[in-house]
Phi, psi and omega in degrees: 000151171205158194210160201261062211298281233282329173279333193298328190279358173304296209264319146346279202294281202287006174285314202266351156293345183279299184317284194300001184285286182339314216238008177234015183088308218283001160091171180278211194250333185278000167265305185286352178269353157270025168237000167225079205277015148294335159345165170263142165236206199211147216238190163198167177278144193270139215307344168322296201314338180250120184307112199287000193198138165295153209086324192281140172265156186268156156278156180245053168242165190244107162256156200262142197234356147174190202075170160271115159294178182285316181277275178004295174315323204267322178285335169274346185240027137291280197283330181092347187269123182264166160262153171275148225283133151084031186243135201274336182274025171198161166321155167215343163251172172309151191238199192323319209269321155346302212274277195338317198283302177316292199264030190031068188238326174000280212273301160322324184287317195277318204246344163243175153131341207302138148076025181230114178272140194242146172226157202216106197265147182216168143250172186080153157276156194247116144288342200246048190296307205287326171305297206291327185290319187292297154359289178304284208288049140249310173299351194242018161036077176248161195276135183311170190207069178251172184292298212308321173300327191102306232292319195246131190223154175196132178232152158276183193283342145255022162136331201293142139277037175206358158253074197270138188285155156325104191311170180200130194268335192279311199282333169278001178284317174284308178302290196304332186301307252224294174308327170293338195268325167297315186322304211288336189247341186244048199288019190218029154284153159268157172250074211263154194209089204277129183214131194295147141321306172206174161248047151338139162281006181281281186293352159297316209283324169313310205280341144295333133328323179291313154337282171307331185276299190278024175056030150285132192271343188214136187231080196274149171236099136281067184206170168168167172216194175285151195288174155195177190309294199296356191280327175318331179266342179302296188307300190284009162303296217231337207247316176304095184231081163267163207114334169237145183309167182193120190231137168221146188294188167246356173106160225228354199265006176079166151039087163148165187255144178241128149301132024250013168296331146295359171326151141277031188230357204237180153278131194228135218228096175305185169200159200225157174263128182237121201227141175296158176189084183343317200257010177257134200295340202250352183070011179218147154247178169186134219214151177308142171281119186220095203278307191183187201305308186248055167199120194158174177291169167262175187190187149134202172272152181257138179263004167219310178354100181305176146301132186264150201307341189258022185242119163242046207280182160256351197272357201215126174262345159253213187317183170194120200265161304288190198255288184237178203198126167228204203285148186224305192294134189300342188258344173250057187303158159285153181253127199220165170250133195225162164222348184273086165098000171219161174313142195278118174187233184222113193250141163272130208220147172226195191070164191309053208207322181283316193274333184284294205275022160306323194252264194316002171257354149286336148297333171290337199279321171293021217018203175299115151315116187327142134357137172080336186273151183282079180284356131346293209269349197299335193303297171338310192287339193266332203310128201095010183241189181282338185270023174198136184284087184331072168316167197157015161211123288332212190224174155214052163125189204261111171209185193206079045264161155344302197251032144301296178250023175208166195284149186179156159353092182102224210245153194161136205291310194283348184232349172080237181255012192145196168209162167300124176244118201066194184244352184297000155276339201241042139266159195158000000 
């Protein structure tokens, strides 16, 4: 069993610092960034991140709750216009043509992915998964994605589309968080959308298997907890696939390692904050994510995990969390669409929950993995080339060696060998 104690006490501290605001008048912070819609802005976790049952693993999202995102900044000093903070009725984060461009993906995005399924494992029911999804890809004038077309499917952890788990509003916030993200980066991908019973790792790791069984090739998790002695039988249960991509976040509490991003069997995928930039030869930066001492990607050493044969850093003798990296941080947000249990609109959604399927939909765009292979390892083989982008700023916490937690040259546990320029790292 395992639990997320460090986040619970996170969320624990800003519930109650939000009270005491309440109670001295001054209002929460989303309230005052809508009366100053200049503000930085500002999120909260999403009801997944805390486990309603013990044992249950968190989700790794954020939704931004008032202020100006990182794109919003950007459409106001375009337009001259600022938008107003916190408003559900037009996008506030980035959207497809965002994403594809930050990671040289445009031309890839337009011309693969045809007849390659991205599958997105979640727990709980989304009911209103397939709308909101249809929703997204129309505004952002995407190819349709329906039961009807076939492209879009959404199953239980055995297979059935009619035997479905308890909806949950907090999970569907994370499902729609996951499916936009596929959308956005793979759009001519089929979407298969696997949902756990609960999120035990026993019924995640089934719905994984189920995945693979129903033959997706590329398999994002944006979920994870604290490690334990079992996870080593987790891996050859649910993870040991070869041939398929398998991407997990790395977890949003900053500084430390999470199951199921330590496997040695999966891409354990950091996150980063990414701002438009003029004065960048790719026209984007990215800098590690980083909120505070417990909020940011994870990273670190795995305590029972092995090493997989193609990771050679030295500071860590077993796993060494992450592998790659994409956009994580909530002020540098995704733009995403939800309707289930919060106002039907456009919500701005961050954390590592946002970069795997962003990363499994760049394996998909790169094609099937050879037979027999570890796609884990394809990033290794790239390492250092023009097919990635060299993260070489900031941290997420204090560690020993160094380049556990913080950015640099080369290889480093919060962003790993990069982000994507193209799809050519992630082939093999």
């Amino acid at each position: 069993m395992r639990t997320t104690h460090r986040r619970w006490r996170r969320l624990g501290t800003a519930f109650a610092a939000t009270a005491a605001l309440a109670l001295a008048g001054l209002g929460t912070a989303a309230h005052a960034d809508a009366a100053a819609p200049t503000a930085k802005a500002t999120w909260t976790a999403t009801p997944c991140a805390t486990p309603k049952h013990k044992g249950e693993l968190a989700c790794h999202s954020f939704r931004v709750t008032g202020g100006l995102t990182a794109f919003q900044k950007q459409q106001a000093a375009r337009t001259g216009i600022t938008p107003k903070a916190a408003d559900a009725s037009t996008p506030s984060g980035y959207g497809p043509s965002d994403l594809q461009s930050a990671y040289g993906l445009t031309s890839a995005a337009s011309a693969k992915g045809s007849g390659e399924t991205v599958a997105i494992v979640d727990a709980y029911d989304d009911p209103n998964a397939a709308a909101d999804l249809a929703t997204y890809r129309s505004h952002y004038g995407l190819p349709s994605c329906t039961t009807s077309n076939g492209c879009f499917k959404k199953v239980g952890q055995t297979g059935s589309t009619t035997s479905l788990p308890t909806a949950d509003s907090g999970w569907a916030e994370e499902e729609s968080l996951d499916l936009d993200m596929a959308s956005a980066i793979c759009p001519n991908c089929h979407i298969l959308l696997v949902e756990a019973t609960s999120a035990t790792m026993a019924n995640l790791g089934k719905a994984v298997n189920e995945a693979v069984t129903l033959g997706a090739k590329y398999v994002s998790n944006s979920y994870g907890g604290s490690e334990s002695s079992s996870d080593t039988s987790y891996d050859t249960s649910y993870f040991n696939h070869p041939g398929v991509a398998i991407t997990v976040s790395a977890g949003d509490s900053a500084y430390g390692a999470q199951y199921p991003a330590a496997s040695k069997y999966v891409t354990s995928v950091g996150g980063t904050a990414l701002s438009k930039s003029s004065s960048a030869s790719r026209g984007w930066t990215e800098s590690v994510w980083k909120t505070s001492s417990t909020e940011g990607t994870g990273s670190g050493c795995s305590a029972y995990d092995a090493k997989p044969t193609w990771q050679t850093d030295t500071g860590c003798a077993k796993r060494t969390i992450s592998d790659v990296a994409a956009v994580a941080d909530p002020a540098t947000g995704v733009s995403v669409y939800d309707s289930y249990g919060v106002t039907a609109g456009w919500y701005t959604f961050g954390g590592t929950s946002a970069s795997s399927p962003i990363i499994a939909s760049v394996y998909a765009l790169a094609g099937t993995p050879s037979s027999g292979s570890y796609p884990a390892k394809f990033p290794y083989t790239a390492a250092g080339t023009s097919a990635l982008n060299d993260v070489t700023s900031g941290n997420n916490g204090s560690c020993s060696p160094s380049y556990l937690c913080t950015a640099g040259t080369g290889y480093d546990g919060p962003t790993g060998w990069g982000t994507p320029e193209g799809t050519a790292a992630f082939t093999g």
